[in-house]
VEXLUMLUM-820290 format. One line per 3 residues: number of its first residue (from 1); their letters; for each residue x, y, z of C-alpha. Coordinates in nm, 4 decimals. Example, Ala and Ser with C-alpha at 12.3 -4.5 7.8 and 13.67 -1.06 7.14 Angstrom:
BEGIN
1) as) 1.2300 -0.4500 0.7800 ~ 1.3670 -0.1060 0.7140
end
This chain:
BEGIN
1) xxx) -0.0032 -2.8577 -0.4316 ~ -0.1001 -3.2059 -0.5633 ~ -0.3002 -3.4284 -0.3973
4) xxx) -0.1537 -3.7684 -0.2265 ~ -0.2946 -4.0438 -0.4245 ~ -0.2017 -4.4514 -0.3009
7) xxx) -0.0127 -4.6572 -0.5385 ~ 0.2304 -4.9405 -0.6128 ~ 0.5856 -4.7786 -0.6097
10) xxx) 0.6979 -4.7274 -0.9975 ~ 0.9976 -4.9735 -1.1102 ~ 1.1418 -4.7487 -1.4086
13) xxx) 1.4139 -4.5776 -1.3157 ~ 1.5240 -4.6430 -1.0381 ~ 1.7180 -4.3598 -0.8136
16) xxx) 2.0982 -4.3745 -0.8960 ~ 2.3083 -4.4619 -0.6539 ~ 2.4800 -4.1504 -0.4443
19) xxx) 2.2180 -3.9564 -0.5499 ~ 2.0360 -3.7238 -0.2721 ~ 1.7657 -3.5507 -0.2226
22) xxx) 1.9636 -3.2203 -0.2808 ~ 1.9031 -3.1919 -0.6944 ~ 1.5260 -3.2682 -0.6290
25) xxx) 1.4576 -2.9403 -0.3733 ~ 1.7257 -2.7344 -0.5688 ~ 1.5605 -2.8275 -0.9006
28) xxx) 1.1691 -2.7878 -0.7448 ~ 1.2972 -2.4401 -0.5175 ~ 1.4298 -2.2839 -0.8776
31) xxx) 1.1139 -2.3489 -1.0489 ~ 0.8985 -2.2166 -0.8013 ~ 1.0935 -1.9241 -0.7444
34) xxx) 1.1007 -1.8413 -1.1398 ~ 0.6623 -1.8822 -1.1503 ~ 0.6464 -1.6502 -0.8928
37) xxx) 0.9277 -1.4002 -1.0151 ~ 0.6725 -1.3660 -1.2977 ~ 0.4050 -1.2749 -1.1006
40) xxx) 0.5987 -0.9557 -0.9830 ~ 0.9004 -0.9281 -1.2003 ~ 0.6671 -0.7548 -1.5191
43) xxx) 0.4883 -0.4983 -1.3144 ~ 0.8005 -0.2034 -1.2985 ~ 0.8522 -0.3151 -1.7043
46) xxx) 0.4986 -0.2264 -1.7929 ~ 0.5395 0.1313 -1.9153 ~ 0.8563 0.0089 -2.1310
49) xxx) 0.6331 -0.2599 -2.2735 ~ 0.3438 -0.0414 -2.3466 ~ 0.6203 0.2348 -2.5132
52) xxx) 0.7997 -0.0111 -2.7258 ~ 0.4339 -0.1995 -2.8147 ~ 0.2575 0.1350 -2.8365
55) xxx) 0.0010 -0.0423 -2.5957 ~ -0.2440 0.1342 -2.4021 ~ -0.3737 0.0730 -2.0133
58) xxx) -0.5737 -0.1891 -2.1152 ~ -0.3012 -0.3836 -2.3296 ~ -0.1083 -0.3494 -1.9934
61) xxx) -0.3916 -0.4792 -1.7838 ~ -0.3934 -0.7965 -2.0128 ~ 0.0441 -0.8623 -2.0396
64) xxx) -0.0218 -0.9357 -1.6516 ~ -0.3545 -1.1185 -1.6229 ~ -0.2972 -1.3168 -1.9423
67) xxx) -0.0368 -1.4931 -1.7274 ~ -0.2140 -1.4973 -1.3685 ~ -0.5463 -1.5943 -1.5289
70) xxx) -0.4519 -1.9183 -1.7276 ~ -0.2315 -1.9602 -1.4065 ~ -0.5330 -1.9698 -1.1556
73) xxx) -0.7824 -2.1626 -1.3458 ~ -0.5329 -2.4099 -1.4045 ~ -0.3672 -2.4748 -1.0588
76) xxx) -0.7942 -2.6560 -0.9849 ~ -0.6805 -2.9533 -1.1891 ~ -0.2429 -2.9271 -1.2726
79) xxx) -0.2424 -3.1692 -0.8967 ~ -0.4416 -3.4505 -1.0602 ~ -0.2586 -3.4045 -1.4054
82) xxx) 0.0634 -3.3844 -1.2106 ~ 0.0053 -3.7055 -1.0577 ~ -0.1131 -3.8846 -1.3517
85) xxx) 0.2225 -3.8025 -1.5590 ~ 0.4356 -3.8310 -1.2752 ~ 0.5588 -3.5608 -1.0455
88) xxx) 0.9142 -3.5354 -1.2482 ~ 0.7692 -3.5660 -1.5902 ~ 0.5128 -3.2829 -1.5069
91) xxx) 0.7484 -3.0984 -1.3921 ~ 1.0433 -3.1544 -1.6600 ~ 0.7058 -3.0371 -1.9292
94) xxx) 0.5879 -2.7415 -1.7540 ~ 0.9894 -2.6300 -1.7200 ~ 1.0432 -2.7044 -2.1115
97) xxx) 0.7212 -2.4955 -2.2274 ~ 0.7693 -2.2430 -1.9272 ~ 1.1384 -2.1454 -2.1014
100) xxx) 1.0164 -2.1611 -2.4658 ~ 0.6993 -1.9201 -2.4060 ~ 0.9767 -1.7068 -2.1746
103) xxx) 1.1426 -1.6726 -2.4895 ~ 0.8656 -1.5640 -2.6868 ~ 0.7683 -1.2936 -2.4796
106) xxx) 1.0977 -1.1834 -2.5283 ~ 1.1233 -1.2330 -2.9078 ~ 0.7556 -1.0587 -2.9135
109) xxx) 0.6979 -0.8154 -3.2130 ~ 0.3644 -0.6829 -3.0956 ~ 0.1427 -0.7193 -2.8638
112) xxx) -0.0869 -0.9929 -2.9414 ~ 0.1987 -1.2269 -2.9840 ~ 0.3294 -1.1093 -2.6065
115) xxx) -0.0241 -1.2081 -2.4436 ~ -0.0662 -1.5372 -2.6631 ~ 0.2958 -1.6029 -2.4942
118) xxx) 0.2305 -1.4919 -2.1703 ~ -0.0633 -1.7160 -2.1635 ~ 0.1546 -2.0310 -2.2594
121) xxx) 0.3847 -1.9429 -1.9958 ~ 0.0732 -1.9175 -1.7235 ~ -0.0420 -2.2477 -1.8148
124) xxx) 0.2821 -2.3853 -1.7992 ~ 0.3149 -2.2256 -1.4353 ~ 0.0260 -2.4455 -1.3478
127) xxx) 0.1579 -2.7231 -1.3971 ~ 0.5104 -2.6749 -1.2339 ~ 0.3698 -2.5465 -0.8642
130) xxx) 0.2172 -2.8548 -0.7472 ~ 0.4901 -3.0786 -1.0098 ~ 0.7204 -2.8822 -0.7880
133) xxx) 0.6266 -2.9302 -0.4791 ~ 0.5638 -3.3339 -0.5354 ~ 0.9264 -3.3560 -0.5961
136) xxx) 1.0404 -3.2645 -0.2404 ~ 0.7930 -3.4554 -0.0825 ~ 0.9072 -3.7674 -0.3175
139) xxx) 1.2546 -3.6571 -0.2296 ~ 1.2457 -3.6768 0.1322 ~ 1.0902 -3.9794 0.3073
142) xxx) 1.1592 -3.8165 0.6854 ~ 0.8765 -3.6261 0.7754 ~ 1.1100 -3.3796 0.9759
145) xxx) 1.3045 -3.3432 0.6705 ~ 1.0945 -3.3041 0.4556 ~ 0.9004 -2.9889 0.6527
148) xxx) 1.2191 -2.8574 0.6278 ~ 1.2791 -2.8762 0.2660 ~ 0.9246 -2.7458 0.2159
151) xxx) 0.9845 -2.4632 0.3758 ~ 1.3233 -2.3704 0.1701 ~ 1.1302 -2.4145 -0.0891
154) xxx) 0.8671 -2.1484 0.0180 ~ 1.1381 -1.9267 0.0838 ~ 1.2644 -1.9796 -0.2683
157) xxx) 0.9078 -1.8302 -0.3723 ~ 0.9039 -1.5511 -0.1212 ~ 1.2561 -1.4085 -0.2579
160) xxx) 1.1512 -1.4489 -0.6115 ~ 0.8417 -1.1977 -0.4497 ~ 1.1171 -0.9418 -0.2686
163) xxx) 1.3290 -0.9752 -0.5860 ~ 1.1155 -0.9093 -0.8532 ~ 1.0144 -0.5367 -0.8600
166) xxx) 1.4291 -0.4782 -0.8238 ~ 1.5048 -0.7236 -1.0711 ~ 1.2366 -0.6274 -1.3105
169) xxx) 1.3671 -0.2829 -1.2560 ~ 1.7312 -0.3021 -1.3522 ~ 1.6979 -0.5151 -1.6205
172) xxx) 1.4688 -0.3358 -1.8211 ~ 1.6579 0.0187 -1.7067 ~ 2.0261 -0.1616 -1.8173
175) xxx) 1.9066 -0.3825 -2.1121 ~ 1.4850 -0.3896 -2.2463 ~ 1.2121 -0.5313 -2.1079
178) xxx) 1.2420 -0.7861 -2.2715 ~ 1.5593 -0.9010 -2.0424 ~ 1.2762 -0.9480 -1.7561
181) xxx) 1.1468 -1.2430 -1.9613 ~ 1.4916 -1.3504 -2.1491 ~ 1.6615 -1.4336 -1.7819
184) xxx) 1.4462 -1.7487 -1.7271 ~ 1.6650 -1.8983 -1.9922 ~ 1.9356 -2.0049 -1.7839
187) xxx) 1.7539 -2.0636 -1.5083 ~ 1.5130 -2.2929 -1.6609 ~ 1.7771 -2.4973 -1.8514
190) xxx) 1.9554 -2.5244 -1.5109 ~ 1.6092 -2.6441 -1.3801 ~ 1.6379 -2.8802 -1.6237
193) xxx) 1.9998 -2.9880 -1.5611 ~ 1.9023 -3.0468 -1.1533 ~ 1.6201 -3.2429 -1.2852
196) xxx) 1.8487 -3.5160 -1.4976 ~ 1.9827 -3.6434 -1.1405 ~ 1.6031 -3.6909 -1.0192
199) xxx) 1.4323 -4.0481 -1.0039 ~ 1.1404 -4.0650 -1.2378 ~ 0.8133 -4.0071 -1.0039
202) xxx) 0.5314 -4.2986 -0.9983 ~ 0.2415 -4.2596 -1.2129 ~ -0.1123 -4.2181 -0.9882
205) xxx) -0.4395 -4.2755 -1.0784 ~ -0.6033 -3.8864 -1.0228 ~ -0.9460 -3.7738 -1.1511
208) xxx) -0.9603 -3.5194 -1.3848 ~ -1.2982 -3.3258 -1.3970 ~ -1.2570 -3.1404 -1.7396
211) xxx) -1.6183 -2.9979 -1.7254 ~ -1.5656 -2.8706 -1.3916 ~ -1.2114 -2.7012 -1.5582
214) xxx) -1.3790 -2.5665 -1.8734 ~ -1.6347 -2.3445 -1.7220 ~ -1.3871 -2.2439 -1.4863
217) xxx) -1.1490 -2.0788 -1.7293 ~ -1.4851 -1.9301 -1.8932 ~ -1.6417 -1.7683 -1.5503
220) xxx) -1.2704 -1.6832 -1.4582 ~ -1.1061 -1.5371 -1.8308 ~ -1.5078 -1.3627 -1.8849
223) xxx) -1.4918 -1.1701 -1.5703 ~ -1.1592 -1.0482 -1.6201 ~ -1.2360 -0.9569 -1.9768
226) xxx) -1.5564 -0.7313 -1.8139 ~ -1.3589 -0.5468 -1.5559 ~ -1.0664 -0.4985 -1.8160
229) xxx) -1.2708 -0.4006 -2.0883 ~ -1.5627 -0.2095 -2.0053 ~ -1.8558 -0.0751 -2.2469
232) xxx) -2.1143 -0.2592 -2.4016 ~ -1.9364 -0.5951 -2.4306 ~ -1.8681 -0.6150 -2.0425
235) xxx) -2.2186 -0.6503 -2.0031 ~ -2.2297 -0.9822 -2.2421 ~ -1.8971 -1.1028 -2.0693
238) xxx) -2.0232 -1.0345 -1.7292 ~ -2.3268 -1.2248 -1.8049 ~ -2.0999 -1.5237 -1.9303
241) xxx) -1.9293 -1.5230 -1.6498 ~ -2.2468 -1.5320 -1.4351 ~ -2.3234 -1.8440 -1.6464
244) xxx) -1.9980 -2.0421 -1.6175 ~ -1.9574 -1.9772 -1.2495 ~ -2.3007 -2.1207 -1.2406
247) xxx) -2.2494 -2.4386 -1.4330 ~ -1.9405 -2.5124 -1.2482 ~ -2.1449 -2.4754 -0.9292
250) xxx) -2.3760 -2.7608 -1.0859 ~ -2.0853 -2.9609 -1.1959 ~ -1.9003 -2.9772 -0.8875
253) xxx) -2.2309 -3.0733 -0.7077 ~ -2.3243 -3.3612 -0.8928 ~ -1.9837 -3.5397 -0.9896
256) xxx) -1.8450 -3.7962 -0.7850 ~ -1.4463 -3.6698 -0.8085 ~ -1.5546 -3.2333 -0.7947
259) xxx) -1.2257 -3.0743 -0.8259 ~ -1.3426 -2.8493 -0.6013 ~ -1.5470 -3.0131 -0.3289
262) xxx) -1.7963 -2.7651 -0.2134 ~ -1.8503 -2.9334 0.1059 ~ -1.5126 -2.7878 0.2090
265) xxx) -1.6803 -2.4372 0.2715 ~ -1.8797 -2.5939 0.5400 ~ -1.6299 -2.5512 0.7309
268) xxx) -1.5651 -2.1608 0.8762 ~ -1.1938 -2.1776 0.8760 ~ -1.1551 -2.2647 0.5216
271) xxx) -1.3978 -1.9937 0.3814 ~ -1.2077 -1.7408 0.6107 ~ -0.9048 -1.8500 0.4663
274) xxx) -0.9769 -1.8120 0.1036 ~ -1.1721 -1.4861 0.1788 ~ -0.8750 -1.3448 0.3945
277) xxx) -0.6214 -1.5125 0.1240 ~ -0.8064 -1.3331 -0.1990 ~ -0.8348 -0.9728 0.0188
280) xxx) -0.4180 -1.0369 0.1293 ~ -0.3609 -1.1018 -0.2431 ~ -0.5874 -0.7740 -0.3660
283) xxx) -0.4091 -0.5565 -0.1358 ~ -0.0250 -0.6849 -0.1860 ~ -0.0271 -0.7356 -0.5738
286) xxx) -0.2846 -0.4615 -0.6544 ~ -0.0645 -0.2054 -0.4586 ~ 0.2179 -0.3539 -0.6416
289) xxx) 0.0719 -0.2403 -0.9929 ~ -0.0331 0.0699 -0.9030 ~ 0.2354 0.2185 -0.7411
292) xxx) 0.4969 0.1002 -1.0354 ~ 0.2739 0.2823 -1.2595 ~ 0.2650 0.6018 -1.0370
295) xxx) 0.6843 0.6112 -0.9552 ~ 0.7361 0.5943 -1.3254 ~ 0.4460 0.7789 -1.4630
298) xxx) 0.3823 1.0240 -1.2405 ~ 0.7086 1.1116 -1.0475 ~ 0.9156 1.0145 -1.3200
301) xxx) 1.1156 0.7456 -1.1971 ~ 1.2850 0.4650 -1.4511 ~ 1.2341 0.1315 -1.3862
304) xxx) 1.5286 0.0887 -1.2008 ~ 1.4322 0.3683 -0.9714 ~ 1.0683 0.2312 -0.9263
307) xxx) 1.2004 -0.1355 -0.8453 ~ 1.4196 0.0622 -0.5524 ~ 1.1112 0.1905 -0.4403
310) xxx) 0.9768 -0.1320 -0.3243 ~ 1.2689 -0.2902 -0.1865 ~ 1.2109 -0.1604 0.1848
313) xxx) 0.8506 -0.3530 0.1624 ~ 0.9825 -0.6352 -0.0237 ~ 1.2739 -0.7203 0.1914
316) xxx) 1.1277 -0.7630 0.4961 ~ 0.8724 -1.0323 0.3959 ~ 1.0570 -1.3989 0.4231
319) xxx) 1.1782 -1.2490 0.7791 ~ 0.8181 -1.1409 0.8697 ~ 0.6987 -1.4859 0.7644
322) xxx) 0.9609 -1.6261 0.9698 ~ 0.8693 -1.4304 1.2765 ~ 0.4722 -1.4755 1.1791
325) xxx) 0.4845 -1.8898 1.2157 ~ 0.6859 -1.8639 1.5431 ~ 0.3829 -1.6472 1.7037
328) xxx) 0.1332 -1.9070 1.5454 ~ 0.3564 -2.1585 1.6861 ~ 0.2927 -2.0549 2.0161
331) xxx) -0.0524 -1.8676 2.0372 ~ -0.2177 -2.0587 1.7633 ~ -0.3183 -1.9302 1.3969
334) xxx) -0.5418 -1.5991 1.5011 ~ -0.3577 -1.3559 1.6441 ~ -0.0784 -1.3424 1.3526
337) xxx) -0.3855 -1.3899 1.1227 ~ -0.6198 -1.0814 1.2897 ~ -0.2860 -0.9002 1.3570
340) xxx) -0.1418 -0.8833 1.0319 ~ -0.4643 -0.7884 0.8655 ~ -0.5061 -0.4712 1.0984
343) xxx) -0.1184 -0.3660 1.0600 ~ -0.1992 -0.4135 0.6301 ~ -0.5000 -0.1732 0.6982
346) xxx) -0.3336 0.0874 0.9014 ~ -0.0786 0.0852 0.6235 ~ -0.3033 0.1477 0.3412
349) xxx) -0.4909 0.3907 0.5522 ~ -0.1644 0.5579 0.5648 ~ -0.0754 0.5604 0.2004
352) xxx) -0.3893 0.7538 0.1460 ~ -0.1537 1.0702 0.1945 ~ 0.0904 0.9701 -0.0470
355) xxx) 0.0418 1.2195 -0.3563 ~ 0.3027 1.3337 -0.6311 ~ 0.4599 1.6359 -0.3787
358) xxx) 0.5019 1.3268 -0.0729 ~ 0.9102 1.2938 -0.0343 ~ 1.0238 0.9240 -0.2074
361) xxx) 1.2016 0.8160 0.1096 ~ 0.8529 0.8439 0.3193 ~ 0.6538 0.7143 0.0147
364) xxx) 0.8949 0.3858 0.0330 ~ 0.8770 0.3434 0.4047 ~ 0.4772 0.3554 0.4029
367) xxx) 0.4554 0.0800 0.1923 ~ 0.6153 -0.1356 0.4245 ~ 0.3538 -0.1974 0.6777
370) xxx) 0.1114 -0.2952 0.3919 ~ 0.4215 -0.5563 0.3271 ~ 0.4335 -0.6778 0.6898
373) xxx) 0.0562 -0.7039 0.7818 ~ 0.0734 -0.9266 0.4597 ~ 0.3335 -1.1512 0.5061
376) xxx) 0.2165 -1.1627 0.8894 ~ -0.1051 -1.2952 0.8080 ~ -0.0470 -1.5379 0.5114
379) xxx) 0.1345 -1.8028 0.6409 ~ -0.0571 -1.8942 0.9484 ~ -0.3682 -1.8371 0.7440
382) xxx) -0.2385 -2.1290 0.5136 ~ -0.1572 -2.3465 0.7801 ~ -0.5482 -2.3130 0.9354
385) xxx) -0.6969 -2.3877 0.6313 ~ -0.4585 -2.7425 0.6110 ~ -0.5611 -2.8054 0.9520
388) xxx) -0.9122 -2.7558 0.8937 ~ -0.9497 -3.0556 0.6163 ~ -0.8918 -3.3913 0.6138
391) xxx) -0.5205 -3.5164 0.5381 ~ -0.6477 -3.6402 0.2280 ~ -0.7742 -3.3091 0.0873
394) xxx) -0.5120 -3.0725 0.1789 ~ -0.3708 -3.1031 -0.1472 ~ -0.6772 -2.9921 -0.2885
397) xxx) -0.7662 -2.6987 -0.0610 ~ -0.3985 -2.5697 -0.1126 ~ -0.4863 -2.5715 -0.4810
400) xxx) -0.8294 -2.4066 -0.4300 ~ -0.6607 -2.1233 -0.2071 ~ -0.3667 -2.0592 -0.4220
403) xxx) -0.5980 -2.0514 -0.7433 ~ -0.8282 -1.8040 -0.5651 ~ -0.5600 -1.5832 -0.4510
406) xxx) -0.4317 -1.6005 -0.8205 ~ -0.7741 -1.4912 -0.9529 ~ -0.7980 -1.2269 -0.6704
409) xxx) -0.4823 -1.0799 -0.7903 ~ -0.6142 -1.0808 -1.1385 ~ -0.9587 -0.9143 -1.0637
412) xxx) -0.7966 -0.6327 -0.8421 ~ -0.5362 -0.5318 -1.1362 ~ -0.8087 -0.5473 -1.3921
415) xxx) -1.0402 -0.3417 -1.1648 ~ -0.7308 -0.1341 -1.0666 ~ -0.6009 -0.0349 -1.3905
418) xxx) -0.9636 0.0578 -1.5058 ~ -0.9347 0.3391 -1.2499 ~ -0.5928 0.4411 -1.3672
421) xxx) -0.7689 0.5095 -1.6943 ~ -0.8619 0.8487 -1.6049 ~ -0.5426 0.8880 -1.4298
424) xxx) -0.2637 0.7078 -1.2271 ~ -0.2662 0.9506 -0.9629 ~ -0.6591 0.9434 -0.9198
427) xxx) -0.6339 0.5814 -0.9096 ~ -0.4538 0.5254 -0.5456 ~ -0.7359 0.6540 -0.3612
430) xxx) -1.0149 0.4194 -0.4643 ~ -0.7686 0.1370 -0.4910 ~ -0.6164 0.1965 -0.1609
433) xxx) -1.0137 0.2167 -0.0233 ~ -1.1205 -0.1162 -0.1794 ~ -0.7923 -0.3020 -0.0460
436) xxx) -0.8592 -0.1490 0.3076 ~ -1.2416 -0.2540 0.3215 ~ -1.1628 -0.6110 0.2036
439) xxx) -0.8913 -0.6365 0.4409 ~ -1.1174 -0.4902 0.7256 ~ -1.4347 -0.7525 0.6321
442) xxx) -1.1835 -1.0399 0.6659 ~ -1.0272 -0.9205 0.9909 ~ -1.3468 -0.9127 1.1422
445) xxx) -1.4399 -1.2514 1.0120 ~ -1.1007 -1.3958 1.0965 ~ -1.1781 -1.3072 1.4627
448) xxx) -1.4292 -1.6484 1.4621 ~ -1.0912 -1.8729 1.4156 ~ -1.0497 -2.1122 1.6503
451) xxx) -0.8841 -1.9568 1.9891 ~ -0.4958 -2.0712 2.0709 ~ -0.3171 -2.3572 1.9095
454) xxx) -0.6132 -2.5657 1.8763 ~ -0.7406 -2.6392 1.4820 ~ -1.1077 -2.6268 1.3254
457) xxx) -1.2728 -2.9317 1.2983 ~ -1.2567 -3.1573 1.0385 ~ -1.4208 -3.0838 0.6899
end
């Protein structure tokens, strides 16, 4: 999300006449839907890519992180730089380069040029979430409109989540994998299209903090490249990483516009939040990536067959996030929050039975309470952390969360995949274990959110 900055109202372009808000939420709802599409859509394609590429575990590893790395470092700064160009212009960009790296991947001959595409396509992403999300706010001026529209346009994101192991599935079983990637064609030129009939958005003065970004993408991009890579140059990564995340420490101390203000973990909601946010993300998407590996690799499934797989889980989540903000509604953020987190570790307790001989109907249904616990708990635990910062930050914090529930997702399928090294099937167990302790600590520490409806102070 991109932080409200105060301006004079821009004169170009002024909105054509007849023209609703209606182009503005369909155009922002498309994009969003399409960055998060690819944060699920390639996991089901992976053993295709790594047949027709002849790329190992590791190559794997990297065709998903190349794309939620870039992503999550960027999303710290893409708000100010979103509201510096101009909501529509940032967003008309980050469409444009989003469709032409889409089509690289597709057109990839080998590997490297896949991940130097992927990577162009992550960055893009950046810049079209909070670009996105400006747009409907421009668009509507009512403020019980507008809640409204935002929350079509989270559903937009959610289905692109349900959709994406199915879609991901039948495209590469009917066509190639490289269909999964060839599909945002159309829907980015139609992204485009919606966009035409969408007044130009004011140019605001935002701070950029470039030095604060740069050793962001180094502590974030080195760490990866340790868990990913292992042997002797992990160690020299690791200790790069240790470097960066210090200098960005000292950065955002000293400078007067930090793009992430570290005063914000003062307060107990917010560093609950992004805790409980990074161990929801570990336990969804790292499940996610593990299990497509183990329906195709180990019992033999095709793509198609392993998308299937995840479509009881999938499907109930913009219903369970439905249900989730109704409960907050009424008993206030912690019980959905504490609730869902126990229901996602009971589930991945449960799926520590699951082994090649466990029948594919009950292997389906005990994914899903991983999927509701999840989707119970995010949403409310969102809304807290908004509550908990001033109305001039929230922007900010929504970036910070989202950017460390990127990374999160990043680490655990690096970490993940280096157990599925020595063998899908021996990889559940520890992976299942890690998501279910994370999950646990955060339960317990979500149980010191404020009580009822009432919010946490003010950072």
């Amino acid at each position: 999300m991109t932080t409200t900055h105060l301006a004079p109202p821009s004169v170009e372009s002024p909105p054509p006449a007849g023209r609703g808000p209606g182009p503005a939420l369909a155009a922002a709802l498309l994009g969003f839907a399409l960055i998060t599409l690819d944060t699920s859509v390639v996991n089901v394609a992976l053993p295709a890519i790594g047949g027709e590429l002849r790329a190992g575990l590791t190559g794997l590893q990297w065709v998903v992180d190349a794309y939620t790395l870039v992503f999550a470092a960027l999303l710290l700064s893409s708000g100010a730089l979103a509201d510096r160009a101009g909501a529509s212009r940032a967003y008309g960009a980050g469409v444009v380069v989003f469709t032409l790296a889409s089509a690289a991947c597709g057109l990839a001959p080998g590997l490297p040029a896949l991940l130097a595409a992927r990577t162009v396509q992550g960055a893009a992403a950046a810049v079209m979430l909070p670009a996105s999300l400006a747009l409907v706010r421009e668009a509507y001026a009512d403020p019980l409109r507008r809640a409204r529209a935002v929350s079509l346009w989270a559903a937009g994101g959610t289905v692109a989540v349900a959709l994406g192991p199915v879609a991901g599935g039948a495209l590469t079983t009917a066509w190639s994998w490289r269909g999964i990637f060839f599909i945002n064609l159309p829907l980015g030129l139609l992204a485009l299209a919606l966009l035409t009939r969408v007044r130009r958005s004011a140019r605001r003065p935002a701070p950029l903090d470039l030095p604060g970004q740069v050793t962001a993408v180094l502590a974030l991009g080195a760490l990866t490249f340790a868990a990913i890579e292992g042997g002797r140059a992990a160690w020299w990564a690791l200790g790069l990483a240790v470097v960066s995340f210090a200098a960005f420490l000292l950065i955002e101390a000293r400078r007067r516009h930090p793009m992430v203000p570290l005063g914000l973990f003062r307060d107990r909601t917010v560093w609950v939040a992004v805790s409980a946010g990074a161990a929801n993300t570990v336990a969804f998407y790292g499940m996610v990536f593990v299990f497509s590996l183990f329906f195709q690799q180990v019992l033999g499934l095709s793509a198609l067959g392993a998308g299937l797989m995840f479509l009881p889980m999938t499907g109930l989540l913009a219903g369970v996030n439905v249900l989730s903000a109704k409960v907050a509604a009424r008993h206030g953020a912690r019980l959905p929050i504490v609730v869902g987190q126990v229901v996602a570790v009971a589930g991945l307790l449960a799926l520590l039975s699951v082994d090649a001989h466990t029948p594919r109907a009950v292997q389906a249904l005990l994914l899903v309470p991983l999927a509701l616990g999840c989707g119970f708990a995010l949403p409310p635990l969102i809304a807290a952390m908004l509550e908990a910062v001033p109305p001039e930050r929230a922007g900010t914090a929504a970036g910070l969360l989202n950017a460390v529930r990127q990374t999160a997702g990043a680490l655990a399928i690096a970490v993940f995949g280096s157990f599925a090294a020595t063998g899908v099937a021996a990889a559940l167990r520890p992976s299942l274990v890690i998501s279910a302790v994370l999950l646990s600590v955060t339960a317990l520490a979500s149980l010191g959110l404020p009580r009822g409806n009432g919010h946490g102070r003010r950072a």
